[in-house]
SEGU-148590 format. One record per residue (C-alpha): x, y, z. Coordinates in steps of 0.05 Angstrom, whole numbers, plus 5000, padded with zeros to 4 digits. Each point is the difference from the previous one (the first is absolute). Example, Ala and Ser with C-alpha at 12.3 -4.5 7.8 and 13.67 -1.06 7.14 Angstrom:
BEGIN
524649105156;502750694987;
This chain:
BEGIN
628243128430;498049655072;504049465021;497249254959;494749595038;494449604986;494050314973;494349855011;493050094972;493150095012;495349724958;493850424982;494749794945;501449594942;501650264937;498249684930;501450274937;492249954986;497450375055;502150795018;504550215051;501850545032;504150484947;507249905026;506850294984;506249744986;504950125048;507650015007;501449765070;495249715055;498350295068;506049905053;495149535034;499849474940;492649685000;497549625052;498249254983;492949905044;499049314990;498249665076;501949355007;492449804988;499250334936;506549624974;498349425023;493149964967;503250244939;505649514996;494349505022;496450194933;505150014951;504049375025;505750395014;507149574985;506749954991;502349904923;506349665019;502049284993;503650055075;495650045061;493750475020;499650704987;503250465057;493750434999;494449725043;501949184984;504749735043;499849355023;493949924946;502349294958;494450054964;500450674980;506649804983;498349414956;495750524964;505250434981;504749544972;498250034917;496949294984;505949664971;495449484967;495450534963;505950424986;496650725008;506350425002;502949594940;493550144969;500150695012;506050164973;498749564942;494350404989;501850595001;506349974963;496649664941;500250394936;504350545022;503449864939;494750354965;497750535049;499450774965;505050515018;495950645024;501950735011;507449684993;499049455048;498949364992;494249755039;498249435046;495849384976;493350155008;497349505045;491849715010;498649965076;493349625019;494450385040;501749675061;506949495033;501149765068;497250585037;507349985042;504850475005;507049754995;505350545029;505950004960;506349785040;506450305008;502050695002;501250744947;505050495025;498450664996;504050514967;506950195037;501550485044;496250325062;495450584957;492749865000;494849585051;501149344993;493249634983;499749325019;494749594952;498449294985;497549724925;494049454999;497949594942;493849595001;501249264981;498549704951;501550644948;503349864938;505450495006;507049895040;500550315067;507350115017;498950334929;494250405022;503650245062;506950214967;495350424948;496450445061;506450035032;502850344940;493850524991;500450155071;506850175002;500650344931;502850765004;493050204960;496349675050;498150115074;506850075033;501850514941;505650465026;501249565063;493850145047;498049275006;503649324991;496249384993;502849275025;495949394983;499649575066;496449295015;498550075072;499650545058;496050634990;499450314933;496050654984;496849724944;499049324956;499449954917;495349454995;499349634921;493749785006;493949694962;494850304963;495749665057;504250115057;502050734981;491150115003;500549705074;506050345015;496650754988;494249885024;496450565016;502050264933;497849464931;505949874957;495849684953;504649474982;504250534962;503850555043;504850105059;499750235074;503850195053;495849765069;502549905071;506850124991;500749564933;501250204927;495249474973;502149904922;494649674957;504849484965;496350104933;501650664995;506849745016;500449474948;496050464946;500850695015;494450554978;498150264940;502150765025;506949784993;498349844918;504949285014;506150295045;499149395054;506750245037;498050685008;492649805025;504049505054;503950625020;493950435004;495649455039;504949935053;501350735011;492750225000;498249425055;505350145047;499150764989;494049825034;503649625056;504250615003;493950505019;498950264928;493950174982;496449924917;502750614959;497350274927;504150074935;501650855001;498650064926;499849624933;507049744971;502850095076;503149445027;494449675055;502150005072;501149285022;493550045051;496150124946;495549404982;503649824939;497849315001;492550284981;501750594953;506450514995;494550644992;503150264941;507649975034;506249514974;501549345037;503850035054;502849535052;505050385046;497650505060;505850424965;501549894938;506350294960;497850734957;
């Protein structure tokens, strides 16, 4: 195992689960090099300039790209007198009394997102640890979540942390570890994101209001599929959440779509479960327990 650094990546085409890409495999362990991230400074700046880029934190500007920016500041703070976050989490948590139990778990409350928020990307403050020990790349990555969403985003953030770092996910067996950061350079960014701003976001590609992308370095989650999951998962919204974030970032990670290998088999992660499983079961983890 080389010695831990920074990967980098390089982004290529998007990837959304309604258009085909280029069949891929699933693959233990990365190339020594890591990816390289090949965003210039223009490029990020006109995307930060489009999505409104900043900091989800009550305490100053964001670290990444808004220093000295009071206003951008100002933004970031959650509106005390509207009470969004409260909102949120009232939201969200309401009727979870009453939420079904599925495949033995009991599920999160599904939650109605509008077509379109604030168009603004709030980065989640604070930091995730990775895993301990020294085995694996460490991959440095920040989480976004547009405001205005009805859904928590400290929440949100501790919930891809999780996935990410899960032993059935992509560090499985210790090739990768994944730290949530709010500033500096990260190799990638999971973005929760309107139906409206996830369209803009993948542009080339049409998301229709409806599916997920991973485009120029971000894992853009359409927050309805979030809040309601898809019918390919026949009600299991934890295991879609699982399977949304894994998919996208698989794609941040240089894997390509992949195709179920045969009726009843469990479906590879990249495959584009979202639209149909082909014939295979549901299933959320690039490598899943026998």
């Amino acid at each position: 195992m080389p010695e831990s650094r920074q990967p980098v990546y390089a982004p290529a085409r998007p990837h959304a689960p309604d258009q085909p890409g280029p069949p891929g495999r699933r693959t233990r362990r990365l190339g020594r090099r890591g990816w390289t991230l090949a965003l210039g400074a223009v490029a990020a700046a006109s995307v930060t300039a489009a999505a409104g880029v900043a900091a989800w934190t009550a305490g100053g500007p964001s670290h990444a790209g808004h220093a000295g920016d009071a206003d951008a500041a100002k933004r970031a703070r959650p509106d005390a007198r509207t009470g969004t976050q409260a909102d949120a989490r009232a939201r969200e948590r309401a009727g979870t009394a009453n939420v079904p139990v599925v495949n033995g778990r009991r599920q999160p409350a599904r939650v109605g997102v509008p077509r379109q928020a604030s168009g603004r990307y709030g980065v989640v403050a604070g930091t995730a640890p990775p895993p301990r020990g020294r085995r694996g790349e460490l991959v440095r990555y920040a989480v976004e979540v547009e405001r205005g969403l009805p859904f928590q985003a400290e929440e949100f953030a501790a919930v891809v942390h999780g996935v990410l770092n899960d032993p059935r996910g992509w560090g499985h067996g210790g090739t990768l570890r994944f730290q949530r950061v709010s500033g500096g350079p990260v190799s990638f960014r999971v973005s929760l994101s309107s139906p409206a701003l996830t369209d803009r976001m993948c542009l080339p590609l049409h998301t229709h209001g409806r599916l997920s992308c991973h485009s120029g370095g971000r894992a853009v989650l359409n927050a309805r599929r979030w809040g309601e999951g898809a019918p390919s998962y026949r009600g299991d919204l934890a295991a879609y959440r699982e399977y949304l974030v894994n998919h996208e970032v698989g794609h941040a990670l240089g894997h390509g779509h992949d195709r179920c290998p045969g009726r009843g088999l469990k479906a590879p992660v990249m495959v584009q479960q979202t639209k149909s499983l082909y014939g295979c079961r549901a299933n959320p983890w690039p490598y899943p327990p026998d």
